[in-house]
C-alpha positions in Angstrom: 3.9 -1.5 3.8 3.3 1.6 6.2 1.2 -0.8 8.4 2.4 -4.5 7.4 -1.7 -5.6 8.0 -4.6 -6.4 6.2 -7.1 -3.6 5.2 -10.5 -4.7 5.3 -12.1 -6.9 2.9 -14.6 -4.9 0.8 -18.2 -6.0 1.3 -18.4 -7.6 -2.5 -21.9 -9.1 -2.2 -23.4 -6.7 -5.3 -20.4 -7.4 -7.1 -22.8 -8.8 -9.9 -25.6 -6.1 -9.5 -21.9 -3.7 -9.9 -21.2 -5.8 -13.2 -24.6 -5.4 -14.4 -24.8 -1.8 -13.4 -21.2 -1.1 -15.6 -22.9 -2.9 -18.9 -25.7 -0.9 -18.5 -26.4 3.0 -20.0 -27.7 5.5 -17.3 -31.2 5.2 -18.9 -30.8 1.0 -18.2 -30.7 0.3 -21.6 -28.1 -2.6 -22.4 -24.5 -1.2 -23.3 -23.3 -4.7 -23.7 -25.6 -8.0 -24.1 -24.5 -10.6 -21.0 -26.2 -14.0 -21.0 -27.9 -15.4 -17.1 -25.3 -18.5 -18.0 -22.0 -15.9 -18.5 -23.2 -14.1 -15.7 -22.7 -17.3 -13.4 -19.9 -18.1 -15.1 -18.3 -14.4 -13.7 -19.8 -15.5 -10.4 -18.0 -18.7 -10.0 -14.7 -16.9 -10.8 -15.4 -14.5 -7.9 -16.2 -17.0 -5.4 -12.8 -18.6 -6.6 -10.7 -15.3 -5.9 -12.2 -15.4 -2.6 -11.2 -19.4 -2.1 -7.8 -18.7 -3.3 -7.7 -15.0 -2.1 -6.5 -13.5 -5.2 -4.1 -16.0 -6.1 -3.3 -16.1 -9.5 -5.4 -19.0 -11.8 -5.6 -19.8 -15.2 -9.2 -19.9 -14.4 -9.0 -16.1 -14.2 -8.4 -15.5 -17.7 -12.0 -16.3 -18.4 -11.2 -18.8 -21.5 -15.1 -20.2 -20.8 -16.4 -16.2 -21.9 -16.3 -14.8 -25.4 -13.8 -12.5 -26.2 -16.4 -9.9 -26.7 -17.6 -10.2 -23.0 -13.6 -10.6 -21.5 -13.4 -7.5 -23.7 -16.4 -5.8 -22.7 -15.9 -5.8 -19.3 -12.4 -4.7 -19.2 -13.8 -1.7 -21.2 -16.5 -1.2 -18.4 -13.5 -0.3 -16.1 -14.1 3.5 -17.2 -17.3 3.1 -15.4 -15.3 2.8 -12.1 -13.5 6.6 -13.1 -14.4 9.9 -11.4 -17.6 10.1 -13.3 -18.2 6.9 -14.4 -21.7 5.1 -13.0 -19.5 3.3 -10.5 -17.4 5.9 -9.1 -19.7 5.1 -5.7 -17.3 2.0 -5.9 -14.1 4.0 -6.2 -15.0 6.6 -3.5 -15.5 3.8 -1.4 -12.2 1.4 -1.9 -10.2 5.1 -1.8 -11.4 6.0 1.4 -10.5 2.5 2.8 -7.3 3.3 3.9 -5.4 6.9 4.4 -2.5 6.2 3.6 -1.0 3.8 0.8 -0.7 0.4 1.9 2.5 0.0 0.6 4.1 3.0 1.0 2.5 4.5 3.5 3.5 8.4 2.5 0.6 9.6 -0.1 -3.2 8.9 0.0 -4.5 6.9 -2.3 -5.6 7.9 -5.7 -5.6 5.4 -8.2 -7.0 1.2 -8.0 -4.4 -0.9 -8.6 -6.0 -4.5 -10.1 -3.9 -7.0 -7.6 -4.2 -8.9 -10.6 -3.7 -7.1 -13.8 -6.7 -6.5 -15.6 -5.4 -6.9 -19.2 -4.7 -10.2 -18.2 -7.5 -11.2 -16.4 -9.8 -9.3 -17.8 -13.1 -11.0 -16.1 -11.8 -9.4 -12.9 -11.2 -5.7 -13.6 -14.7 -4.9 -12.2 -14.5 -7.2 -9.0 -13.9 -4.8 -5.6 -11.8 -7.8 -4.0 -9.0 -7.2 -6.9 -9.3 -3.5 -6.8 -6.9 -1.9 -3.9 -6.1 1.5 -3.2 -2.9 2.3 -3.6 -1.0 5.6 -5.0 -0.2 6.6 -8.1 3.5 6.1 -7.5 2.9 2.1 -6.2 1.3 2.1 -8.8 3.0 2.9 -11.6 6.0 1.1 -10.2 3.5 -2.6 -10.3 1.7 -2.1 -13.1 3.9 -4.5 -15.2 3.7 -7.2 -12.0 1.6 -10.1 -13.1 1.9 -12.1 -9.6 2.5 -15.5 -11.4 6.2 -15.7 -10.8 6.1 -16.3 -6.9 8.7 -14.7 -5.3 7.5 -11.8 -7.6 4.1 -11.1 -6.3 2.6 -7.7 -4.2 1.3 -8.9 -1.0 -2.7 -9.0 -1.4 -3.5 -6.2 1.5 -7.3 -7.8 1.9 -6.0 -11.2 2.4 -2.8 -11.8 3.7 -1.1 -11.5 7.4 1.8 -11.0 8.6 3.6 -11.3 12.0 3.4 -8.8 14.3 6.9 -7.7 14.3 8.9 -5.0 13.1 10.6 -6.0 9.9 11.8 -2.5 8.8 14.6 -1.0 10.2 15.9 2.6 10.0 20.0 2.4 10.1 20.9 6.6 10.9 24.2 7.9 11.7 25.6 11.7 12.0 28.9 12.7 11.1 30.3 15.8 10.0 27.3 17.6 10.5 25.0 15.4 8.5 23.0 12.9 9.1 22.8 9.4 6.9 19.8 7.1 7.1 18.9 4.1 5.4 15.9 2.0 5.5 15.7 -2.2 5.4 14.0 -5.1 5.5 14.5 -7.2 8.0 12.7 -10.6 6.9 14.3 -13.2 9.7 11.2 -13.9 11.0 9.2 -14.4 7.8 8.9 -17.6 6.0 11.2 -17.5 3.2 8.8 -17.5 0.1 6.7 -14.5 1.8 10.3 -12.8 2.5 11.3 -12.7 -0.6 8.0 -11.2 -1.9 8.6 -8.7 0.7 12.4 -8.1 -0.6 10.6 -8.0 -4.0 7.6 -5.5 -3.5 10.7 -3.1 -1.4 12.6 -2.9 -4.0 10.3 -2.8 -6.9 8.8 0.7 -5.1 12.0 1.7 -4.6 10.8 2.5 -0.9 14.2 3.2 0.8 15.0 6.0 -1.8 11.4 7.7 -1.4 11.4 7.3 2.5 14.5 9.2 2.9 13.3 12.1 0.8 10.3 12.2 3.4 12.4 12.3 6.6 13.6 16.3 5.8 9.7 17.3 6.1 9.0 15.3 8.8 12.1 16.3 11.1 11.4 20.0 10.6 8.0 19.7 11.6 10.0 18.9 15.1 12.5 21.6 15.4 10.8 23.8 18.2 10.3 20.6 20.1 13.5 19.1 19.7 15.2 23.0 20.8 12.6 22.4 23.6 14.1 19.0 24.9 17.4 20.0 24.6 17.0 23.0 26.7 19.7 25.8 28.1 21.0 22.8 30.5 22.1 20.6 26.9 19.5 17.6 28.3 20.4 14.9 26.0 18.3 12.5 27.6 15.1 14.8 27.7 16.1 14.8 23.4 15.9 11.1 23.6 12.9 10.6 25.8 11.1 13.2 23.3 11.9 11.1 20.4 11.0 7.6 22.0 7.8 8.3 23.0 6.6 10.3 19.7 7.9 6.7 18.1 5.7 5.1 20.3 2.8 7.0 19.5 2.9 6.6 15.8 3.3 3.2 16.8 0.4 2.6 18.3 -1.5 4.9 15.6 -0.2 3.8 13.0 1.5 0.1 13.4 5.0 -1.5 14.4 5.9 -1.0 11.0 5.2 2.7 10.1 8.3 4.3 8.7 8.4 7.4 11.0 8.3 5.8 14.4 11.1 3.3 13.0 13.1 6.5 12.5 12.3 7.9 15.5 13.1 4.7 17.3 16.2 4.7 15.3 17.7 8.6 16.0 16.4 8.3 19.9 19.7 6.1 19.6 22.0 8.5 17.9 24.1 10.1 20.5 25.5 12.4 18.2 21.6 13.7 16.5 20.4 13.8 19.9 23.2 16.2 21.4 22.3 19.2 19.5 23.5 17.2 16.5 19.8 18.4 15.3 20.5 22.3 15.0 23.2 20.9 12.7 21.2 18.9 10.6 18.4 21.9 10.1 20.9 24.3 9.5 22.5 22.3 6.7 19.7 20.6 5.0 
């Protein structure tokens, strides 16, 4: 959610060779037996992800493979661990992105199946259902099956969103302390894709975990802040400071990346920006 944009489709065209690869021992003797006609069976499904762009189908739970070959390539997953024979695979979806796309405040470390892979179990090799994601996101989805509409993750490969800022930092400071909370702002969404949006926030719990991030972040300003501020008490130069360090994570990093909106947000706050920070580091 850091960026509220797609990451890039991974390039899928060995998905089969990948599939192969996974029933295969390191020697190339078989580990599971897969016929030419299940094999285009599994092909046909993966074209249909891409059609439907990892929509849910009942076309996805496989019903047209044997339960030994649903089953047999759910257990191939492992292959797609640290030291598995696809961990080429993993490295390569990990290193997609930086940051978490939903979060946006730890790297990514674990592949989250955007559909879940006891479910449809044909798909827990396929790259296109496999996103980066950290282990926190992902713990917090991993019971999220997508077929109940308003309760789906967006698919970061597939979908788009507008180009406006739909999270907003609320801060105030009073009594020496300062309060922030972080929304959603989903006016400008369609109302099906807003309330996915409301869903996915809440279901990370994202305001909770962002607001334990801002005491780390804001002291990685205090000499510049005490800069701004100066011996002549400059609030403006305070405020100018914070604006355009907004703007540059911004641009960096998108309209929608929690830090600039706090930035944005405290840049605002008369009282934070009138020294209002010495307060806040002195009592956090």
């Amino acid at each position: 959610m850091r960026k509220m944009k797609k990451l890039n489709l991974p390039v899928n065209n060995k998905a089969i060779d990948e599939l192969k690869q996974a029933f295969n021992y390191q020697d190339g003797s078989p580990k599971y037996i897969i016929t030419d006609d299940e094999i285009e069976i599994i092909r046909t499904l993966y074209n249909k992800y891409e059609v439907l762009k990892g929509l849910p189908s009942d076309d996805f739970k496989s019903i047209n493979l044997t339960p030994q070959i649903n089953d047999s390539i759910l257990s191939s997953y492992q292959e797609i661990q640290e030291k598995g024979r696809l961990k080429d695979l993993r490295s390569r979806l990990l290193l997609a992105t930086t940051r978490c796309p939903f979060c946006g405040i730890s790297s990514p470390d674990e592949l989250d199946h955007h559909l879940p892979k006891t479910i449809f179990k044909a798909l827990s090799l396929y790259s296109s259902n496999l996103v980066p994601m950290c282990h926190t996101c992902n713990n917090k989805k991993r019971t999220v099956t997508g077929e109940k509409e308003e309760e789906r993750f967006i698919h970061v490969y597939y979908e788009d969103l507008p180009d406006t800022a739909i999270i907003k930092a609320i801060t105030s400071f009073k009594d020496k302390k300062l309060s922030i909370e972080f929304e959603m702002d989903l006016s400008s969404l369609p109302i099906l894709k807003a309330k996915q949006l409301s869903f996915q926030f809440e279901r990370i719990n994202l305001n909770f975990r962002l607001k334990k991030e801002v005491n780390v972040y804001l002291f990685s300003m205090i000499e510049a802040l005490k800069d701004a501020y100066g011996i002549d008490k400059n609030i403006s130069r305070v405020k100018d400071f914070l604006s355009r360090q907004a703007l540059s994570n911004s641009k960096a990093f998108g309209i929608n990346d929690w830090r600039a909106i706090l930035l944005y947000s405290l840049s605002e706050c008369d009282e934070f920006c009138d020294n209002g920070f010495e307060d806040y580091f002195m009592n956090s």
